[in-house]
N, C-alpha and C positions, 0 to 999 in steps of 0.2 A: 194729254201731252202739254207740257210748258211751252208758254210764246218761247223761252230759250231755246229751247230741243225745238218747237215749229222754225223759228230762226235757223238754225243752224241744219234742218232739213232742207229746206228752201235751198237757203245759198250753197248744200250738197248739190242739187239739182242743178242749181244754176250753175254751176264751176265755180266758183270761187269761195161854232158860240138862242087903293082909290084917293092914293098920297101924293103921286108924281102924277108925270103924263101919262097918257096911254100910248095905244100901240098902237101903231100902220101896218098896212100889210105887209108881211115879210117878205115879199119878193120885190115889194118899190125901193127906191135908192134916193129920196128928194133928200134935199141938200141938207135938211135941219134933223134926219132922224136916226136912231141908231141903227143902224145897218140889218141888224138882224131880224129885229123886231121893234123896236120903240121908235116912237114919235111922242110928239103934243097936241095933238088932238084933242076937244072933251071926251069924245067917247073912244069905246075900242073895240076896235074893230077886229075879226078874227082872220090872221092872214087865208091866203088861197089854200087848198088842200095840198097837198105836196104828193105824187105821184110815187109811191114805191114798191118795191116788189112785197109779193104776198108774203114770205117767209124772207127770213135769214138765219142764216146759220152759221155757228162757227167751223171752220172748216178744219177735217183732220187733213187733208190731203192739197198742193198748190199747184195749179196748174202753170208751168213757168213757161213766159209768153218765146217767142223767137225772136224777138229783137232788146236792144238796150233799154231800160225803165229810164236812165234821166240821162243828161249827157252827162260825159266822163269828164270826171276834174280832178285836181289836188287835192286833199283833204287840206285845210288850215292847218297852222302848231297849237295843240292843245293849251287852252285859260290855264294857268292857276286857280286853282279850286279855291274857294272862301272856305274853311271850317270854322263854325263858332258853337261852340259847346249851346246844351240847349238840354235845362231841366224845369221842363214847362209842367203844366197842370195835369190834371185826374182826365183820362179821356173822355171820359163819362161827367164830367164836372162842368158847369159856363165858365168860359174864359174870362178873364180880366182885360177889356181891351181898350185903349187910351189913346185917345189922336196926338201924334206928334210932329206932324206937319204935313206940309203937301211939294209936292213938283209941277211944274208950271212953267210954260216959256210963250213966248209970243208968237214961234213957230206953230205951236200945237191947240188945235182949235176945238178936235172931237175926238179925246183919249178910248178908243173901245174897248182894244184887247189888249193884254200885257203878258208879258215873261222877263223872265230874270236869266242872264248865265251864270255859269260859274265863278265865274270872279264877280259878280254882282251887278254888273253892266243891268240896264232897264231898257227894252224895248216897249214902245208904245204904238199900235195902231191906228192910225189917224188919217180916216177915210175922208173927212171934209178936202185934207190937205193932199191926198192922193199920196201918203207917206208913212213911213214907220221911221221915230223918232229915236235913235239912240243916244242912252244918257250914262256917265258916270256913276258909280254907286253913291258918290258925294251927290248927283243932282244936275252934274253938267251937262250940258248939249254935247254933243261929241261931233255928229254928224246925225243926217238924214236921209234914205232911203224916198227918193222922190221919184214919180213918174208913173206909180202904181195904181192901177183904173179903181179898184176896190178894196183896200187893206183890209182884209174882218178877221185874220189871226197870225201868231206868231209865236215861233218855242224857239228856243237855244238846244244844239246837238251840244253834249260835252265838250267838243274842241270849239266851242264860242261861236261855230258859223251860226247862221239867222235861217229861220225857215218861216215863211210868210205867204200866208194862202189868198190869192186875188178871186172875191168874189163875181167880177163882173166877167174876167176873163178865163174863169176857172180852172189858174194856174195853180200851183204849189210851187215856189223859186226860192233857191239859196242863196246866200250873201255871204262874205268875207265878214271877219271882223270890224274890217274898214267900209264896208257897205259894197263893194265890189262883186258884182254876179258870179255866182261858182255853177248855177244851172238850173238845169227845173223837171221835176217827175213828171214821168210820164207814167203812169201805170198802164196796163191793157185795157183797162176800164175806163175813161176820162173824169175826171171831175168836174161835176155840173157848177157846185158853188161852195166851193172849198172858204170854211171859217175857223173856226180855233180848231189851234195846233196844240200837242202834247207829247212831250219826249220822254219814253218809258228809258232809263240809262241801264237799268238792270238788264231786262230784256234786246235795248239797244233796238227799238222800235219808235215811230214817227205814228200818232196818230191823230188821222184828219177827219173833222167830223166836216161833211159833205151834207148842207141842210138842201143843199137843191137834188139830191138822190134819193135821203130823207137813211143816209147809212152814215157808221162810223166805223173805220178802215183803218189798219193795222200795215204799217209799209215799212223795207229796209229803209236805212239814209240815200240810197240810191232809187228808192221809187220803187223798187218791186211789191206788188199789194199781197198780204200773207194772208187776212186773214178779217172778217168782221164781226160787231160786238153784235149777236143777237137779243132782237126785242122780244121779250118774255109772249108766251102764247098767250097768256092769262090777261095781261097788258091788248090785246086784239091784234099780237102779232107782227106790229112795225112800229116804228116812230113817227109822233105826229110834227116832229119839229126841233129835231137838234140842234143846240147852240154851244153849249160846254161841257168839258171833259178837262178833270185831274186824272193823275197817277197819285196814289198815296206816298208815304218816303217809303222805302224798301219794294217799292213796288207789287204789295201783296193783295191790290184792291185798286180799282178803278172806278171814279165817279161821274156819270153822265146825267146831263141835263137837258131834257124833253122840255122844252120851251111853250107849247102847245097842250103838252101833257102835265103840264103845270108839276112834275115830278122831276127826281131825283134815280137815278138806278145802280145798283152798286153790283159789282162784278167784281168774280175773284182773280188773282194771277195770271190764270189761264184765259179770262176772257171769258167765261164763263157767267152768266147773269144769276146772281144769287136773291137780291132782294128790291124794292124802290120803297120812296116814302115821300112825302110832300102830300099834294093834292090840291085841289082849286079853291084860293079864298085867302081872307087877312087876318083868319087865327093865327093863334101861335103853334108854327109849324106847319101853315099853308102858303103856298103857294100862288103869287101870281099870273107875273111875268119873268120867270128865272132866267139867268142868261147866264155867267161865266162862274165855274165852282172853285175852289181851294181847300188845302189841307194842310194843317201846320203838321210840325212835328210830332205832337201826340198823338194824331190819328181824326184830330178835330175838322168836320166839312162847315165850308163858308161860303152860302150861296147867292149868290147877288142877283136879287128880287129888283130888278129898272123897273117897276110900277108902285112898289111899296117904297122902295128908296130910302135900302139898308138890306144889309147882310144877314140872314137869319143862318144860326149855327147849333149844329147837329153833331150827335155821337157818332163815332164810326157805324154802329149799324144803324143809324137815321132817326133813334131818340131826338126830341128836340129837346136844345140847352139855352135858349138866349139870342140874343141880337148884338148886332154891331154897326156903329154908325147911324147917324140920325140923316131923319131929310131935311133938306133948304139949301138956301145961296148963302151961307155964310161960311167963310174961308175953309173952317172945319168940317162944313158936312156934306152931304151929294147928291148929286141931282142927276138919277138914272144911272146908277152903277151898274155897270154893263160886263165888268172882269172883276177878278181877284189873284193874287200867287202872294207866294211868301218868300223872300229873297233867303239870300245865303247868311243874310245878317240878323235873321227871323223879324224882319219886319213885314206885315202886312197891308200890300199897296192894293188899293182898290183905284179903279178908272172913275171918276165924275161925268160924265160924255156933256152933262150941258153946263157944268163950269169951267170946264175946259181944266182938270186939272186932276193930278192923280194925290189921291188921301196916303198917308203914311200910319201906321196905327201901329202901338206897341203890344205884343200881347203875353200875359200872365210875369210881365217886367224882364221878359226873354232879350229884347233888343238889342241889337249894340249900335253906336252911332260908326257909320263907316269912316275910314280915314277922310280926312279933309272935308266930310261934311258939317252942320251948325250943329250942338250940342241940342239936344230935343228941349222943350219950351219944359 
């Protein structure tokens, strides 16, 4: 059964995240490290085991609770949509990828997680600052989302509202455009410690990987939980450490990031777990300390390795093709990339978490400069 057809049963029923730093334990929150998983430490440490259940499975059937999943609100008026044409590379080929600037304000101090909307708008997760920063597609500050115990992710629904998961109070909450509260999921289930968020548009699903449950859940825009991604048996059965999760474009593949498991796991349409690839170590096509994944428009995954410090990029079925971005403190490069997405204008922003500043990269010369932003260097 498709998450659409699961979707649309549901709501019948119902009526209607040895170059860089290392790592800290994943469950501390000290002021200098990334949320999930990274620190600066010399060495690295391996967070706490994370408690979860012996199986999961994807579920044919939803059990719909007796009361409301989120509070009721207005939906926003639907963004305007960006379309920019987009005749990129061989899927199977290494990208061409070119730094062409970065974003950066005095506001934001530890860029973690990212999402784009539809009109291009940039949300930035910024736990130092207890905030998620919104920015122009030019680059401007617009406003900020302040007051948040934990920011560790955040997706755009097509109508531009903000979805942002607080790790410390393991909320899931919406926002207006304008940064204005619209509400906050409830599911039957609670969220232990909700981190990066992922909005399937096809299927018209929210999915929150929950690293303190140690599951990654499948909900309407209202909160209802449909459904979860199972961890392959051959894999021992569960996750050692989820931090991120893409939807491919068309929605025909879903890519998850075992933090702990130093992999990758790819799943089809349905939710279904078809393959993983990565593994522990600083070959080419191993794995560190992965944390937030992307996908351009070819079908290309871009995994951001916060220990190696750079993006190693993979075929749709998890061939290695290449890297992207270098480590250091110089304006161009990064230090603990913690996310990735590819906006509406097919630029690839990556989070810096310890230069305070998010990378812009062109790739295979797909880019367009947005209205009223600088012309790329």
């Amino acid at each position: 059964m498709s998450r659409r057809a699961l979707t649309a049963c549901v709501l019948a029923l119902w009526g209607c995240d040895p170059r860089a730093a290392s790592v800290l334990d994943a469950t501390e929150t000290a002021a200098d490290a990334v949320p999930d998983a990274v620190t600066a430490p010399d060495t690295v440490t391996v967070p706490d085991t994370v408690t979860v259940p012996d199986t999961v499975t994807v579920r044919d059937a939803v059990t719909v609770p007796d009361t409301t999943a989120a509070d009721t609100v207005t939906p926003p008026p639907p963004e305007e949509a960006v379309v920019t044409p987009w005749a990129g590379g061989d899927p199977d080929a290494a990208p061409v990828v070119t730094w062409i600037g970065a974003l950066s304000h005095p506001d934001m101090e530890s860029p973690h997680r990212i999402a784009t909307s539809p009109s291009g708008r940039v949300a930035v997760a910024d736990p130092r600052r207890h905030a998620v920063h919104l920015f122009a597609p030019d680059g401007a500050l617009q406003h900020s989302i302040v007051g948040i115990d934990e920011p560790l992710g955040c997706a755009f629904d097509p109508f531009g509202a903000l979805f942002v998961g607080d790790g410390a109070s393991g909320a899931v909450r919406r926002y207006g455009g304008d940064g204005a509260p619209l509400g906050e999921l409830r599911p039957d289930v609670p969220f232990a410690r909700p981190g990066e968020l992922a909005w399937d548009a096809g299927a018209e699903l929210l999915f929150v990987v929950d690293s303190g449950r140690g599951a990654i859940g499948a909900y309407t825009a209202e909160g209802l939980a449909l459904f979860e991604l199972a961890a392959p048996t051959a894999e021992g059965g569960a996750w050692a450490f989820p931090t991120g999760l893409a939807v491919a474009p068309g929605g025909d593949r879903l890519y998850a990031v075992d933090h702990d498991g130093a992999s990758v796991r790819i799943y089809d349409g349905a939710g279904v777990w078809q393959a993983s690839f990565g593994g522990y170590g600083a070959d080419p096509g191993e794995l560190t300390r992965p944390q937030g994944v992307a996908v351009d428009p070819s079908g290309r995954v871009y995994v951001a390795d916060a220990f190696q410090g750079r993006l190693q990029v993979f075929g749709p079925s998890g061939a290695h093709l290449g890297y992207a971005g270098d480590f250091g403190d110089a304006p161009e490069q990064l230090r603990l990339p913690s996310d990735a997405t590819f906006d509406p204008y097919h630029r690839l922003l990556v989070t810096s978490y310890r230069t305070a500043a998010v990378q812009i990269y062109d790739v295979d010369g797909q880019s367009v400069t947005p209205p009223g932003a600088e012309a790329s260097p």
